[in-house]
N, C-alpha and C positions, 0 to 999 in steps of 0.2 A: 504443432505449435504448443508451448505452454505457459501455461498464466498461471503466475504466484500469486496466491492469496496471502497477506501479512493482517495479522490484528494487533493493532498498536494498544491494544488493552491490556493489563497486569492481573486480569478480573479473568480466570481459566472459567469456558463455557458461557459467558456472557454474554450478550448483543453484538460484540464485534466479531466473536467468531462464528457466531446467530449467522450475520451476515453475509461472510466470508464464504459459509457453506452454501449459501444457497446461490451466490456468484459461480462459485467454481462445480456445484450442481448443472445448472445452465452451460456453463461452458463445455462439459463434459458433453453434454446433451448433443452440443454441437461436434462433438471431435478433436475437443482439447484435451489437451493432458492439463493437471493441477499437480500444483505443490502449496504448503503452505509455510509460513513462518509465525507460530503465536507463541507473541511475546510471554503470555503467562506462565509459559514452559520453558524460558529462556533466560542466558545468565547473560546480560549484556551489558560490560559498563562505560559511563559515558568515556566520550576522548580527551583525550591528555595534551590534544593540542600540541605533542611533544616533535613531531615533525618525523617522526621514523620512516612512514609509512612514503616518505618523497622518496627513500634511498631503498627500502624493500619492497617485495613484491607481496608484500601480509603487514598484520599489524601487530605492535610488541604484547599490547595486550591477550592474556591466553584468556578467553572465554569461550560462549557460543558464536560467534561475531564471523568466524571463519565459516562454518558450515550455511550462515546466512548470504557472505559474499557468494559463497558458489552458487546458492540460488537463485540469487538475484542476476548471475552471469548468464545461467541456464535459460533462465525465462524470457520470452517474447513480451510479455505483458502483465506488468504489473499491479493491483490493485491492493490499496489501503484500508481499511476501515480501523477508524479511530474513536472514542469519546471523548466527547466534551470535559477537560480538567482547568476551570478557573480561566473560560475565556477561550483555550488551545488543548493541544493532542497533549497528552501526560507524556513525563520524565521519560519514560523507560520508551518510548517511540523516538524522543528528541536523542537519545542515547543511539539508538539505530543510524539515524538521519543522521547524526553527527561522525562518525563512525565510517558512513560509507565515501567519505571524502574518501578513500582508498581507490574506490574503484572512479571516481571522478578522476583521481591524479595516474591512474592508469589504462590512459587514451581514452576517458570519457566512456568506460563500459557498457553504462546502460546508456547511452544517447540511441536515438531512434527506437528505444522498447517504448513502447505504448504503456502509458499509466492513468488511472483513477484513481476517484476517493470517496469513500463515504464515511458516514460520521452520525452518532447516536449523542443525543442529549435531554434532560431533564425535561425540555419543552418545546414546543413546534419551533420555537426562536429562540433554543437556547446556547447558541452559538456556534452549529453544525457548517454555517455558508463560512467562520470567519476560519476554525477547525481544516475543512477543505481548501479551502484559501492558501494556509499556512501548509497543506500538503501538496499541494499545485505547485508552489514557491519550491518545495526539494525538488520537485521535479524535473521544473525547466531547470537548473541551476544544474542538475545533467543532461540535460540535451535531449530528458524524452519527449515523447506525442502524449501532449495530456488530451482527456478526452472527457466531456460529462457526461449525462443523463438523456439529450437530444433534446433538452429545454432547460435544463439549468446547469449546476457546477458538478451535482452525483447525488449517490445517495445518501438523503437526511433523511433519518427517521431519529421517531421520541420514545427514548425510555415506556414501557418497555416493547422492544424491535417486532416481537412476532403479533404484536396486539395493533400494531399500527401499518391496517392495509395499505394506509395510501403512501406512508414512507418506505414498504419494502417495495413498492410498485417503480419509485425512484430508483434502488439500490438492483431490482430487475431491470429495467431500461438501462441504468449505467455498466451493469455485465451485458447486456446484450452492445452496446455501442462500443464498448472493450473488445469482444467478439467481431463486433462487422470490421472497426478499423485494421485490425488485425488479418481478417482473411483478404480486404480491401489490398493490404500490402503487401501478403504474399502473395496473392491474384497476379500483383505485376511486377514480381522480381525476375 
């Protein structure tokens, strides 16, 4: 089984891929394979709404956006991690999210992949629950199994991620629940 790590951050090396690494560390631990997607190293521009993508089987747009779909094809189990930008996850995440209407309009690709979310911000309350929220929202809208922390929504932790035990203890618990649903499902296929 493999779980894609994405960091919706435009910030190369910073708490979301902080993050990401130590999800897909864990997972590993367990027997998963990892991939990751971080945006910081990626050219991805928003959609054009232009409708192409109903009559092909790709998008007009040439950037990185293609080697992201196959990722996302590839994977069992998806996890986010995002920062807090004015309230919500930044530009260049919404650009993703937007984008993969592709694989929504071709047979709902990712429906039944298991996804999470975590999310880094300025302050214990600085907008991580509404961030997850808003990444919860792409995800039922394709049909996957979201999944949180086994007490809340995933992981919130505060600027900065490695300095804040009890937020990566969140963002632990939400790769390990990412982990059980996932072998939960292969257990009974």
């Amino acid at each position: 089984m493999k779980i894609l790590g994405i960091s919706g951050s435009p910030r190369r090396g910073q708490n979301c891929e902080k993050m990401v690494g130590v999800v897909l560390e864990l997972a590993k631990e367990r027997g998963f394979e990892a991939d990751t997607v971080f945006l910081s190293n990626k050219d991805i521009s928003p959609c054009k709404a232009c409708g192409a993508c109903r009559e092909k089987d790709f998008c007009v747009i040439d950037d990185d956006m293609e080697e992201v779909y196959e990722k996302m094809r590839a994977a069992d189990g998806i996890i986010v991690a995002a920062p807090v930008y004015m309230g919500n996850y930044p530009a260049q995440l919404k650009a993703l999210f937007d984008r993969s209407v592709l694989l929504r309009r071709k047979d709902f690709a990712l429906k039944n992949k298991v996804g999470a979310a975590l999310s880094v911000g300025g302050s214990r309350n600085g907008g991580q629950e509404k961030t997850i929220q808003s990444i919860h929202d792409w995800m039922h809208i394709h049909g996957m199994i979201v999944v949180g922390d086994n007490a809340h929504f995933g992981g919130i932790v505060w600027n900065p991620a490695e300095e804040d035990a009890v937020g990566m203890q969140t963002v632990s618990e939400t790769a390990k629940k990412l982990c059980d649903v996932l072998e939960l499902i292969w257990k009974n296929r």
